[in-house]
C-alpha positions as semicolon CSV with decimal commas, in nm:
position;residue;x (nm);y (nm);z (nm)
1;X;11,995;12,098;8,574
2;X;12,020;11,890;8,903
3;X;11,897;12,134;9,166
4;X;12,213;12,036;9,413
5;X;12,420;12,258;9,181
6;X;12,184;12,523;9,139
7;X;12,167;12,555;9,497
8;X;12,539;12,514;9,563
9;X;12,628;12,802;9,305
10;X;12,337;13,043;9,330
11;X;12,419;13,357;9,470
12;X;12,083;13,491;9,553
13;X;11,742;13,345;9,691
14;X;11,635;13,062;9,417
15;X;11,188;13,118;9,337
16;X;11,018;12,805;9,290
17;X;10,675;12,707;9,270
18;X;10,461;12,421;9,389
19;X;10,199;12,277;9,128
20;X;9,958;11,996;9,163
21;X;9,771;11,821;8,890
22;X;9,400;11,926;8,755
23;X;9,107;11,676;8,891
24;X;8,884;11,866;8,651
25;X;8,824;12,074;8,316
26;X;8,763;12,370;8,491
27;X;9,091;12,322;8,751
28;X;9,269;12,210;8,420
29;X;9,203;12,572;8,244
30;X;9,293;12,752;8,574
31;X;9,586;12,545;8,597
32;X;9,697;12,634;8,232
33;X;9,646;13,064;8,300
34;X;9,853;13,003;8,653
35;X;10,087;12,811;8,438
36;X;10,168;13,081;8,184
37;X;10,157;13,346;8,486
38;X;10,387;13,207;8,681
39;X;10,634;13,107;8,398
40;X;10,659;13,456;8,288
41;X;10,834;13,519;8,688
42;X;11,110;13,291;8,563
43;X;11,127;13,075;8,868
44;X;11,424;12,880;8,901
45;X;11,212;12,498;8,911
46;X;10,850;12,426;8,955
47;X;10,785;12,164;9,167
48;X;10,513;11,935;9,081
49;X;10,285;11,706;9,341
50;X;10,224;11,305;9,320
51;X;9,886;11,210;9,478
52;X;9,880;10,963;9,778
53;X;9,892;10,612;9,662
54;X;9,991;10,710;9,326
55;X;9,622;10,841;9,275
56;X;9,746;11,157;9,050
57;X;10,008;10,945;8,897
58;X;9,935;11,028;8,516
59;X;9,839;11,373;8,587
60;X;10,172;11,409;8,745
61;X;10,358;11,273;8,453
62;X;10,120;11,431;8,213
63;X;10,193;11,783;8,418
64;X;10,551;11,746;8,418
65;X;10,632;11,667;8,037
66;X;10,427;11,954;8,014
67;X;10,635;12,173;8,239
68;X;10,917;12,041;8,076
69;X;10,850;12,039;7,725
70;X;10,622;12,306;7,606
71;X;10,713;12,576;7,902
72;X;11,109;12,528;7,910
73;X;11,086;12,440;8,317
74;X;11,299;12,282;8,543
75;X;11,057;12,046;8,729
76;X;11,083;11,878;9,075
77;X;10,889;11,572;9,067
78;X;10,781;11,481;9,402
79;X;10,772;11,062;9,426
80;X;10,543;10,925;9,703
81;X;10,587;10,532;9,787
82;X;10,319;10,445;9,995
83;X;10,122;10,163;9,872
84;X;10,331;10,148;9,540
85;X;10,510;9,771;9,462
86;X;10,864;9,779;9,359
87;X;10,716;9,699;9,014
88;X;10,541;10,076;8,985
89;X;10,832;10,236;9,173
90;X;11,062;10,141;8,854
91;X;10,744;10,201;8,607
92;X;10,693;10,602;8,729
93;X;11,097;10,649;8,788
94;X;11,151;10,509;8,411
95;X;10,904;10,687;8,264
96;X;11,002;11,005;8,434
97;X;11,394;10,941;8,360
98;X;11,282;10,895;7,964
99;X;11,113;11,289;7,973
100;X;11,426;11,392;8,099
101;X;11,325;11,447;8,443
102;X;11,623;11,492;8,669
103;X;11,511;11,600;9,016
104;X;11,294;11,346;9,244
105;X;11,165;11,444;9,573
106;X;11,141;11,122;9,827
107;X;10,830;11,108;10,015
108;X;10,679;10,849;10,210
109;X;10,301;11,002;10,122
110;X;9,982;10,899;10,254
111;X;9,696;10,698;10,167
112;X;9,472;10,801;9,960
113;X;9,141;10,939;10,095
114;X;8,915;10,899;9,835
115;X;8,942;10,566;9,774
116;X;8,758;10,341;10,034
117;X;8,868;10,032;9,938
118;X;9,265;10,110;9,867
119;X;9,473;9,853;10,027
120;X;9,900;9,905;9,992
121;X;10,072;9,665;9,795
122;X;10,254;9,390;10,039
123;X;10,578;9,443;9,902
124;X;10,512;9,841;9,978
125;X;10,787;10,051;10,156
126;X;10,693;10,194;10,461
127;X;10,919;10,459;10,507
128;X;11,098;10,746;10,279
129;X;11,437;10,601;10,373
130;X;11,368;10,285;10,214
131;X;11,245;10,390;9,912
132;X;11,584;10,611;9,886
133;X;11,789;10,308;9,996
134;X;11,614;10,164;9,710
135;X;11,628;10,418;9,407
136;X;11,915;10,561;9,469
137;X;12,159;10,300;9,308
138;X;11,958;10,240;9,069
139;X;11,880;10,608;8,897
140;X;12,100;10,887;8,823
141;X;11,843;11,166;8,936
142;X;11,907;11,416;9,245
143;X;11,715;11,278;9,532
144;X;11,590;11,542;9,768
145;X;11,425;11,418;10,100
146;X;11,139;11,580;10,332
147;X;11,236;11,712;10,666
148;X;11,005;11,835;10,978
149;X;11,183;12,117;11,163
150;X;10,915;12,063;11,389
151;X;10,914;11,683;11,424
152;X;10,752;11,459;11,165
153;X;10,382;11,332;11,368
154;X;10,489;11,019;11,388
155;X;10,800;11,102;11,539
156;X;10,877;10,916;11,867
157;X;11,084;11,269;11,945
158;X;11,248;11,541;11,756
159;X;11,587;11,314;11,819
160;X;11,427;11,033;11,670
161;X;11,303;11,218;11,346
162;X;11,660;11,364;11,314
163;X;11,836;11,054;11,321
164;X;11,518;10,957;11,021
165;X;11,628;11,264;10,865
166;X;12,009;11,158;10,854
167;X;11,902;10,803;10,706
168;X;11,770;10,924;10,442
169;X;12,028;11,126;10,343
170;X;12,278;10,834;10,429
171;X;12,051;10,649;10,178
172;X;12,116;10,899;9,910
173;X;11,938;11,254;9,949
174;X;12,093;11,552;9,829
């Protein structure tokens, strides 16, 4: 289900839950008992993390087909561009549209931390809105976007991150 329409035709407070994937055997095992706990609250989607650069980008995928296949859960799959070509944009957004996937959350994201030497692709978008400007007529998922009710921090001015805000939804968020 495309979360615009679950949110347009809920009548009460929609539960969701935000999930990242497991760097380790031991997170993996407490990842699988939170799993299973928090499946049995029935939340309405389960929204799952993508690491900056793409650095979690097969335990993302490998956490949502999961989600999606053995629990029964609507998924939110957050998308971060930073650093990603064109090339690996399509790659991830394919391989997510072929599990079925059908709700993308647009971030810009960061760079990754833990990797010293990480350098962006050239052809990299900088910004959330271009990536949307981008994906959008080219997929058939509902895009969500990020706002700041406080002002993104690289925000020239609360104005200025508004009128972001609005280009991305121009652009094609939900």
């Amino acid at each position: 289900m495309k979360l615009i329409n679950l949110w347009k035709t809920s009548q009460k407070p929609t539960l969701s839950f935000e999930l990242f994937p497991a760097r380790s055997p031991k997170a993996a095992e407490r990842l699988e008992k939170a799993i299973d706990n928090l499946a049995d609250l029935e939340p309405n989607f389960v929204s799952v993390t993508f690491g900056a650069g793409g650095s979690t980008r097969k335990g993302s995928y490998n956490l949502i087909k999961k989600l999606i296949y053995e629990k029964g859960l609507e998924v939110l799959g957050y998308f971060a561009c930073f650093g990603l070509s064109p090339g690996e944009i399509t790659s991830v957004l394919d391989s997510y549209q072929a599990l079925g996937l059908e709700n993308i959350l647009i971030v810009r994201g960061d760079e990754p931390r833990e990797m010293d030497d990480w350098e962006p692709h050239p052809d990299s978008f900088l910004y959330a809105s271009d990536l949307m400007a981008y994906v959008k007529p080219r997929y058939d998922f509902c895009f969500g976007c990020a706002g700041y009710p406080e002002g993104h921090i690289d925000a020239n001015s609360k104005e200025a991150d508004l009128e972001f805000l609005k280009l991305k939804v121009d652009n094609g968020a939900e």
